[in-house]
C-alpha positions in Angstrom: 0.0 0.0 0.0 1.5 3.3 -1.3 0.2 6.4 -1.7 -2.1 6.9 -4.2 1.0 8.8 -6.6 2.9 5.7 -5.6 5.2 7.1 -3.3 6.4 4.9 -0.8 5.1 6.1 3.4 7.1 7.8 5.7 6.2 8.9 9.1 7.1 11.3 11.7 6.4 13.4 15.0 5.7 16.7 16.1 7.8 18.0 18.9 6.4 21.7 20.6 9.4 23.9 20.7 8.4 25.1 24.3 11.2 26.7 26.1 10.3 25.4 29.7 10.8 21.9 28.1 13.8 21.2 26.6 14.7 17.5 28.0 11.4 16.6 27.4 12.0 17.9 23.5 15.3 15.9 23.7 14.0 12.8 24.9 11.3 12.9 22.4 13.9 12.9 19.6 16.1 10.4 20.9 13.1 7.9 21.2 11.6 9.1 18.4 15.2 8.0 16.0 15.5 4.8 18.6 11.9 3.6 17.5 13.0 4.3 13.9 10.6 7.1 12.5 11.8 9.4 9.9 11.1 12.6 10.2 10.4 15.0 13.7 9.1 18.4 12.4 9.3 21.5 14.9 6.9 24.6 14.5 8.5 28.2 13.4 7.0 30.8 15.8 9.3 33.2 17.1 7.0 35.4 18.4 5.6 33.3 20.3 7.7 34.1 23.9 7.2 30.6 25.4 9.2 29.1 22.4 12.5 28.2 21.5 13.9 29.3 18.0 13.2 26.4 16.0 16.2 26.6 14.1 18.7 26.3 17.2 16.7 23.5 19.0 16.4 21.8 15.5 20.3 22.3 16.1 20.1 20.7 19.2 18.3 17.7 18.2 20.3 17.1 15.5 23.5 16.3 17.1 21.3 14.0 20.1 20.0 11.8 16.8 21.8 9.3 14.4 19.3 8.6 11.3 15.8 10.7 12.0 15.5 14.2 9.5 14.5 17.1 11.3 12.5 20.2 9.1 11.1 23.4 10.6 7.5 22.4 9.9 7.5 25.5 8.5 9.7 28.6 8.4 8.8 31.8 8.9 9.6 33.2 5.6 9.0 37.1 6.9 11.7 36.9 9.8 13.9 34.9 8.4 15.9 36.5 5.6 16.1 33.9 2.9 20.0 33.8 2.5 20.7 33.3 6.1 18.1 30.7 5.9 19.7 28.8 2.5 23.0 29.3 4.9 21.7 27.9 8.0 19.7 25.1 6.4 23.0 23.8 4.3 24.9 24.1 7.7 22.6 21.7 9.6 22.6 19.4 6.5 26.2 18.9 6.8 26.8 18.6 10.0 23.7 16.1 10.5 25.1 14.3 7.3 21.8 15.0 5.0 19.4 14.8 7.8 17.7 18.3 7.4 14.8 19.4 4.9 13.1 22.8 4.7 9.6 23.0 5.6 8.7 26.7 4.3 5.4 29.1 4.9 4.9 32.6 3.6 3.6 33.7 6.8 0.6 34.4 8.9 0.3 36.3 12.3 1.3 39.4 11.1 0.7 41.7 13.9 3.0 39.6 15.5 5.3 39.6 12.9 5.4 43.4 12.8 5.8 43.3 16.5 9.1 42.0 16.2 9.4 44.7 13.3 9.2 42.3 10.4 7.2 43.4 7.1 2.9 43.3 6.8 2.2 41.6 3.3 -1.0 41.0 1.1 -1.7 37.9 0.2 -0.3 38.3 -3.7 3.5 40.2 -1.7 3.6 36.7 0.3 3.1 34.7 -2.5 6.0 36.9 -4.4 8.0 37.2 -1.9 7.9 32.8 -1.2 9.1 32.7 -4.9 11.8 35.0 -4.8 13.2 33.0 -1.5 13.1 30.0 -3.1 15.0 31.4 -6.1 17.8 32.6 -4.0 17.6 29.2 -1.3 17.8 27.0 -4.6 20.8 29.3 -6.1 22.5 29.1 -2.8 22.3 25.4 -3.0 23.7 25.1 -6.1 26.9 26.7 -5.2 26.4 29.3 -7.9 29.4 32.4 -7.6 28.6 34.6 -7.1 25.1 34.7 -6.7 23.1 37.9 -8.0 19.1 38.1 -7.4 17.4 41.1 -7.6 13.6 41.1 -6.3 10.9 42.4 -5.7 11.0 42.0 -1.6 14.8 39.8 -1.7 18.0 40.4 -3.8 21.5 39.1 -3.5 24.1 41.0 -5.2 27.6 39.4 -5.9 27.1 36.9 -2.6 29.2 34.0 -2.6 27.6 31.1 -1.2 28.3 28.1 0.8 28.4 25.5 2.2 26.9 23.0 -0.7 24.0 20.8 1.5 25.2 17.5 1.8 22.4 16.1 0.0 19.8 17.5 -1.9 17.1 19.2 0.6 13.7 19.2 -0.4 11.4 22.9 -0.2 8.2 21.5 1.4 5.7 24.7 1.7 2.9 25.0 3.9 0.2 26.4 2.1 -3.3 26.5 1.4 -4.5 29.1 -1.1 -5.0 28.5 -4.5 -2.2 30.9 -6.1 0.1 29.4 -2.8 -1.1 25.9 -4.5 0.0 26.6 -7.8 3.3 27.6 -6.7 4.0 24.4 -4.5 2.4 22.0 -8.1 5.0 24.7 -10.2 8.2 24.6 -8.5 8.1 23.1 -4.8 9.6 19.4 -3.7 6.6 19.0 -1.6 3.0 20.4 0.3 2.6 20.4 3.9 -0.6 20.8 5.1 -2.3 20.7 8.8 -5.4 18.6 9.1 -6.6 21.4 11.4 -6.7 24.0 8.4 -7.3 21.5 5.7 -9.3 18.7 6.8 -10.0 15.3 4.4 -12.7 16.9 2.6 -11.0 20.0 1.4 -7.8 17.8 0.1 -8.8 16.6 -3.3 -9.5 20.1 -4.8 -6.0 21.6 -3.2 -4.5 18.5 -4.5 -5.9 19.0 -8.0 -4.6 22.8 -8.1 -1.4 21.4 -7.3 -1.4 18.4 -9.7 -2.9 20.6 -13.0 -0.2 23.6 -12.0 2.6 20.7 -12.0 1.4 19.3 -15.2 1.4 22.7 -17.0 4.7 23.0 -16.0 5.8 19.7 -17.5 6.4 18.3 -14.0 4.8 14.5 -12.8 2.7 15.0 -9.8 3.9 12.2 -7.9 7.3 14.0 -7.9 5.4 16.3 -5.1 5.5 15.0 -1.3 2.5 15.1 0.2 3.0 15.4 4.2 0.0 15.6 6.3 0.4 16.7 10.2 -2.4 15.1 12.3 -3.7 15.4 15.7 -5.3 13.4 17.6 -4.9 10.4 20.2 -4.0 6.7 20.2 -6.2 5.3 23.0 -7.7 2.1 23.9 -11.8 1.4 23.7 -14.6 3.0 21.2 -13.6 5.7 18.7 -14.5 9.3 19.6 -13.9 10.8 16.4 -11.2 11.3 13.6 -7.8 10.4 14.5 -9.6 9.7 18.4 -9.3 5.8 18.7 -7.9 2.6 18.5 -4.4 1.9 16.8 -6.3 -0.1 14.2 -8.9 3.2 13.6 -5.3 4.8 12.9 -4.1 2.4 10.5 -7.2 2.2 8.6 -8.0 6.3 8.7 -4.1 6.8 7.6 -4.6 4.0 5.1 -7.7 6.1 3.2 -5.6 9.4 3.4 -2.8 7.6 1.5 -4.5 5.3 -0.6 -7.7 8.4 -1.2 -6.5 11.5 -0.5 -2.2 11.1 -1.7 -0.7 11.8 1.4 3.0 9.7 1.6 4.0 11.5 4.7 2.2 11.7 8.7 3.6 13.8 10.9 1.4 12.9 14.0 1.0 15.9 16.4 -0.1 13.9 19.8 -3.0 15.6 21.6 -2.1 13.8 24.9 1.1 13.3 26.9 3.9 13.3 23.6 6.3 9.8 24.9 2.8 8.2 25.7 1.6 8.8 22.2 4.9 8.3 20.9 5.5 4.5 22.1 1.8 3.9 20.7 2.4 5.7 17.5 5.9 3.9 16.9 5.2 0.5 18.0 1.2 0.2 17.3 0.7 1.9 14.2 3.5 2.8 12.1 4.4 -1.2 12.0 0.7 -1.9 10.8 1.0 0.8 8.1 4.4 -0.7 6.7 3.4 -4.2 6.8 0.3 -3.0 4.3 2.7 -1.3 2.2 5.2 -4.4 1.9 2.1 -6.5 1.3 1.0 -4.7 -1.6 4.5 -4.2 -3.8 
């Protein structure tokens, strides 16, 4: 059982960057590569005062872990200044040997953003502006010297790049308007929606914006991750509603959203105590998921 674009599954955990909880974050992480998933994702807040920055805890967890990636799930495109990002993220790539990908939003919260004197864009500047950071991340990547961009919102003039990522980090955008959606089917690695914003029944029209503006472009739509954070709680007894049950309602719920919907990726976001939901995630559903997908190739 793979997706339905016939990507093989992968699965992963959400760790809260709270600040009052950093050996609980830690401990996550270690379990989390110990049990063998393959992704933790950590949300990009920064104004948010009870946080860590994502990027240095992503640091942190990096050099406690072995094999598991690590992605800011996603960046805050408006305070962080898209060279220092492509820098940053090809930093952690290397010294993690390949384990970091770039999750990547154009930004919401803006009050909050200008609070901590970062710019207020429309809806059409945050969609140009996501463009023109990718253009200059991508460049960066590439090694290209020296690097000129000139943008609307971004430019690089004469920069000379480096490090080159250890391997080739994948742009993942979080995104859910239809302009946003057409970029991510145009020139992104990969969509990451929240079940929360875009529930089951929204997914098949954002997926078709994404697979027709990938087709115009003379890209294969199954070259597009799709990673899907849920919430919700592995428990024992009757189901209480989506993603609130049994580890087989979990198999068989995640089963439809890969087989129905596309999704290759979960990153589960645990409504109750994170290690609890962890073991259970790790040990009673992930194994169920696999052993369908081994059964069907």
């Amino acid at each position: 059982m793979n997706s339905r674009y016939g990507r093989s599954l992968e699965f992963g955990f959400s760790i809260t960057p709270i600040s009052a909880q950093a050996e609980l974050a830690r401990t996550v992480a270690t379990r989390a590569d110990a049990l063998g998933l393959d992704l933790i994702g950590i949300q990009d807040h920064p104004y948010q005062y009870r946080f860590f920055d994502s990027w240095t805890l992503i640091g942190d967890l990096l050099a406690r872990t072995q094999r598991v990636r690590l992605f800011p799930n996603v960046a805050n495109l408006p305070l962080r200044d898209p060279a220092m990002m492509a820098k940053q993220a090809a930093s952690l790539d290397v010294l993690s040997g390949g384990r970091f990908e770039l999750g990547l939003g154009a930004g919401a919260f803006w009050d909050a953003i200008a609070a901590m004197g970062g710019p207020v864009r429309s809806g059409g500047q945050a969609l140009q502006a996501l463009e023109e950071a990718m253009q200059i991340i991508r460049a960066f990547w590439r090694g290209a010297r020296p690097l000129t961009v000139q943008g609307e919102h971004y430019h690089v003039r004469g920069m000379q790049p480096g490090p080159v990522p250890a391997h080739p980090i994948e742009i993942w955008l979080g995104v859910i308007k239809p302009r946003a959606l057409a970029l991510t089917g145009r020139i992104a690695d990969g969509w990451v929606p929240s079940l929360s914003y875009v529930p089951p029944r929204a997914v098949p029209e954002s997926a078709q914006r994404i697979d027709e503006a990938a087709a115009e472009a003379g890209r294969d739509p199954a070259a597009i991750r799709r990673v899907y954070n849920v919430n919700g709680l592995i428990l024992d007894g009757p189901t209480r509603g989506l993603l609130q049950g049994s580890p087989q309602h979990w198999i068989e719920t995640l089963t439809s959203f890969a087989v129905e919907l596309g999704f290759d990726t979960f990153i589960f976001w645990p409504d109750g105590d994170p290690l609890q939901q962890l073991e259970r995630f790790a040990n009673d559903v992930v194994p169920g998921l696999r052993q369908s997908e081994r059964r069907s190739q």
